[in-house]
C-alpha positions in Angstrom: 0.0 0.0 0.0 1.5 3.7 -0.6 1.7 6.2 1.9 -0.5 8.3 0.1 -3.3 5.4 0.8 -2.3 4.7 4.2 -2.8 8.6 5.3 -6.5 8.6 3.6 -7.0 5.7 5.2 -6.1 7.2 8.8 -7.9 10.1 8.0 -10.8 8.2 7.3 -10.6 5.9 10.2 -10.4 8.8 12.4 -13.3 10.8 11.1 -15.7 8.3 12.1 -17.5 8.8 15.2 -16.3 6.2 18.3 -19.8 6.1 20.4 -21.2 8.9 22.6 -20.3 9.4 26.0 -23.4 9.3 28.2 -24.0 13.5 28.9 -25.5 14.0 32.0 -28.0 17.6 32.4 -28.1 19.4 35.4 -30.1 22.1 36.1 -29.7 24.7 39.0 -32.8 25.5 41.0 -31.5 27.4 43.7 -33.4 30.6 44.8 -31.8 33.2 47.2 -34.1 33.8 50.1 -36.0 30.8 49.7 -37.6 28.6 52.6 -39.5 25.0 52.6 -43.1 27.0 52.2 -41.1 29.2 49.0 -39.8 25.6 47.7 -43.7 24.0 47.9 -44.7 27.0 45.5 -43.1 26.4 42.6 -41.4 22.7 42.9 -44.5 21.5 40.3 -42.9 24.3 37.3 -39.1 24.1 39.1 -39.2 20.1 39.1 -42.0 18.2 38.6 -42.3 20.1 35.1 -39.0 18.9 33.9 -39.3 15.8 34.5 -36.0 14.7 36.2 -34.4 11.2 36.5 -32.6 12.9 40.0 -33.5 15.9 42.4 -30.5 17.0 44.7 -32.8 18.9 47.5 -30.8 21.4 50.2 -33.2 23.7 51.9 -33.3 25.1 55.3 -30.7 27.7 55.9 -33.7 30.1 55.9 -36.1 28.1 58.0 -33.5 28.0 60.6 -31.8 31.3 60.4 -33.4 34.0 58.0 -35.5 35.8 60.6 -38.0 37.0 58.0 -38.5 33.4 56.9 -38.4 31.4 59.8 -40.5 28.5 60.4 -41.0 25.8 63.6 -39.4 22.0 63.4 -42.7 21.2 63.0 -43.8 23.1 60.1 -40.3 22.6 58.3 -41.1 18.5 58.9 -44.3 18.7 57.1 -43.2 21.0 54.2 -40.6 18.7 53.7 -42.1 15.5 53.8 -44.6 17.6 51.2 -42.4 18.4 48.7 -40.7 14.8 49.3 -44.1 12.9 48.4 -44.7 15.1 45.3 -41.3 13.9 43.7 -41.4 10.9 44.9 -44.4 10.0 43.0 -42.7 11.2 39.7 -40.5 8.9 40.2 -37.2 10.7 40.4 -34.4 9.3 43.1 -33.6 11.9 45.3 -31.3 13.2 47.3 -31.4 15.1 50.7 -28.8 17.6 51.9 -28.1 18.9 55.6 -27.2 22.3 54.9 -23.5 23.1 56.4 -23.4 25.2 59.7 -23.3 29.0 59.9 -21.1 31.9 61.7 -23.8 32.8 64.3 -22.0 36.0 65.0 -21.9 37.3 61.4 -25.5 35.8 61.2 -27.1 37.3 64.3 -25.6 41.0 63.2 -27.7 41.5 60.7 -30.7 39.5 61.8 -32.3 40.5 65.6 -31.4 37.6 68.1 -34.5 38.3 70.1 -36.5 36.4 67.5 -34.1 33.0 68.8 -34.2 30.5 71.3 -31.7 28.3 70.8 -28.3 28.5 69.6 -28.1 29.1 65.3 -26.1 25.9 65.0 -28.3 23.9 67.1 -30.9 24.7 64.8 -29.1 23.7 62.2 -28.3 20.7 63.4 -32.0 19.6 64.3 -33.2 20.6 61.1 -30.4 18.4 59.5 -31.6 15.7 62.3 -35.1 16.1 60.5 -34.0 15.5 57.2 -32.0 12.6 58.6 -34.9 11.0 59.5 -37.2 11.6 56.7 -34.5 10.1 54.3 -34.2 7.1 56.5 -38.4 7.1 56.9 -38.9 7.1 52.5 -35.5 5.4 51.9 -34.3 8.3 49.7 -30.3 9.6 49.7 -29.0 11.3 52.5 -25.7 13.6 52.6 -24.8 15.3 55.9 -22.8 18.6 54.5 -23.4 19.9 58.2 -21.1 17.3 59.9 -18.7 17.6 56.6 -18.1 21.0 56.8 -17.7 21.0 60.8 -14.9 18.2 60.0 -13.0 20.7 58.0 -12.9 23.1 60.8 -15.7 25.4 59.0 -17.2 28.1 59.8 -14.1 30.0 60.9 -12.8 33.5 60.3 -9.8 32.5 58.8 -9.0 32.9 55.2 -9.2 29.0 54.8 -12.9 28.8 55.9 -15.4 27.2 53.4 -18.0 29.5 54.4 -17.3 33.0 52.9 -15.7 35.8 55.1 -14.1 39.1 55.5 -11.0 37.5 54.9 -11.6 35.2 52.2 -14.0 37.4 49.9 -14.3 40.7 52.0 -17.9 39.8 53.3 -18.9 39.3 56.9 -21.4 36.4 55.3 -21.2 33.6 57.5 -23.7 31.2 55.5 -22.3 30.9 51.8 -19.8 28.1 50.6 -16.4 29.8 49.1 -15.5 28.6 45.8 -13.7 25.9 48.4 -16.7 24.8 50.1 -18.9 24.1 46.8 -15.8 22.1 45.3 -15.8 20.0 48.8 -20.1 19.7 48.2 -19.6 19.0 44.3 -16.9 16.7 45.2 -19.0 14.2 48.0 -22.1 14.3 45.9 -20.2 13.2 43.0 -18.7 10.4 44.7 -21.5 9.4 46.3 -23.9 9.0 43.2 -20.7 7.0 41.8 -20.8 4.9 44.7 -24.4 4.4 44.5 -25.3 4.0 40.6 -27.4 6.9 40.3 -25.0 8.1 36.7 -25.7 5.3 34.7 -27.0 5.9 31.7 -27.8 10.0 30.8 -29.6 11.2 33.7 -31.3 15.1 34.0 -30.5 16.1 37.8 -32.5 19.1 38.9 -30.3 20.7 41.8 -33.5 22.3 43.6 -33.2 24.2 46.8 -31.8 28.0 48.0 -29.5 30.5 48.0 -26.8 27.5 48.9 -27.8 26.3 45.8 -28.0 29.2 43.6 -24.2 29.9 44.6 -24.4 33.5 45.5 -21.4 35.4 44.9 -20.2 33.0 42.4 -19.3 32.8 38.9 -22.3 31.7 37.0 -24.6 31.7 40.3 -27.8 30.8 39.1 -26.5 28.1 36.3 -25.2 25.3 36.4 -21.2 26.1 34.7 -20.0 28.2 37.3 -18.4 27.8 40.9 -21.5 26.8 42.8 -21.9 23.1 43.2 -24.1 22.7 40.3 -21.5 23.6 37.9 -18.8 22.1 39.7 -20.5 18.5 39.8 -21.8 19.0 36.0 -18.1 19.1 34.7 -17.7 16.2 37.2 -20.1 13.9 35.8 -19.5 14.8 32.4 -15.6 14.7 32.7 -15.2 18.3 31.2 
């Protein structure tokens, strides 16, 4: 054979198509301010509508902490177990976050802390306690982000904190992951849909929740191909 017929040959070989790589389509749901009654108002156009194979679900930064959208255990149980059944009978796996802790200082000066009784992180924790138990109850997915981000030492007012700062991003914020702190979430939810075969095949994953979600003061906040943990764990499971 010539050389001139071997390199047509190449070329022609290698303009053939090798089969698709499963794409996986994630869509960010997060909206800043939102609470469990906020999440029940639009999860049938925000979710149900699309028609997802997965639903990543973190809400309750604002039920716990937000004092103009605070809600009781009680209430946040129901509304949870609400929106819960209403995916569930679409289908879709699901996963539940704990939301990570908070900087009750930073928290508590911009919010009045007559309107608490207990402690800001003990809230936390008890609603993450809740969610706990309402995975275990309707055998969904559970990630605890609250525990994870307390094992890396966060909230702190260091530079190295995973929740945002005046030293890391010039903000006495207290509440929102760092670009740090979403790679950490993006990073255990991706290993842990790995772990449990929830990315076989090409799955749509609606990320539905809050401001946590959204990825305020992020690149691309609001999308899923910026630095919150929707577009982290997109390029993850897609191997961008």
């Amino acid at each position: 054979m010539s050389q001139l017929k071997y390199i047509v040959l190449l070329l022609f070989f290698a303009s053939i198509p090798g089969p698709a790589s499963s794409q996986h389509v994630i869509l960010n749901k997060g909206v800043p301010g939102n609470n469990t009654r906020d999440l029940l108002q639009r999860v049938d156009q925000d979710v149900l509508a699309e028609q997802p194979d997965l639903v990543i679900m973190m809400v309750g930064t604002n039920d716990m902490v937000n004092s103009h959208k605070l809600v009781d255990y009680k209430e946040y149980k129901e509304n949870c177990l609400s929106l819960i059944k209403k995916m569930k009978a679409q289908g879709a796996d699901i996963v539940l976050l704990a939301p990570p802790p908070v900087d009750t200082g930073y928290v508590l000066g911009r919010h009045d802390r007559r309107l608490y009784s207990e402690d800001l992180n003990v809230k936390m924790e008890k609603a993450g306690a809740i969610i706990r138990t309402l995975a275990g109850e309707n055998n969904l997915h559970f990630i605890d982000l609250n525990t994870l981000f307390k094992a890396a030492g966060s909230p702190n007012r260091e530079e190295h904190s995973l929740l945002i700062n005046e030293k890391n991003l010039g903000k006495p914020d207290g509440i929102h992951p760092t670009k740090e702190g979403y790679q950490l979430i993006a990073e255990t939810i991706h290993a842990y849909l790995a772990k449990n075969d929830l990315l076989k095949g090409e799955k749509k994953i609606v990320c539905f929740g809050d401001s946590m979600t959204y990825g305020s003061y992020m690149t691309g906040a609001g999308t899923a191909q910026g630095d919150n943990f929707p577009g982290l764990l997109s390029r993850k499971v897609n191997r961008e």
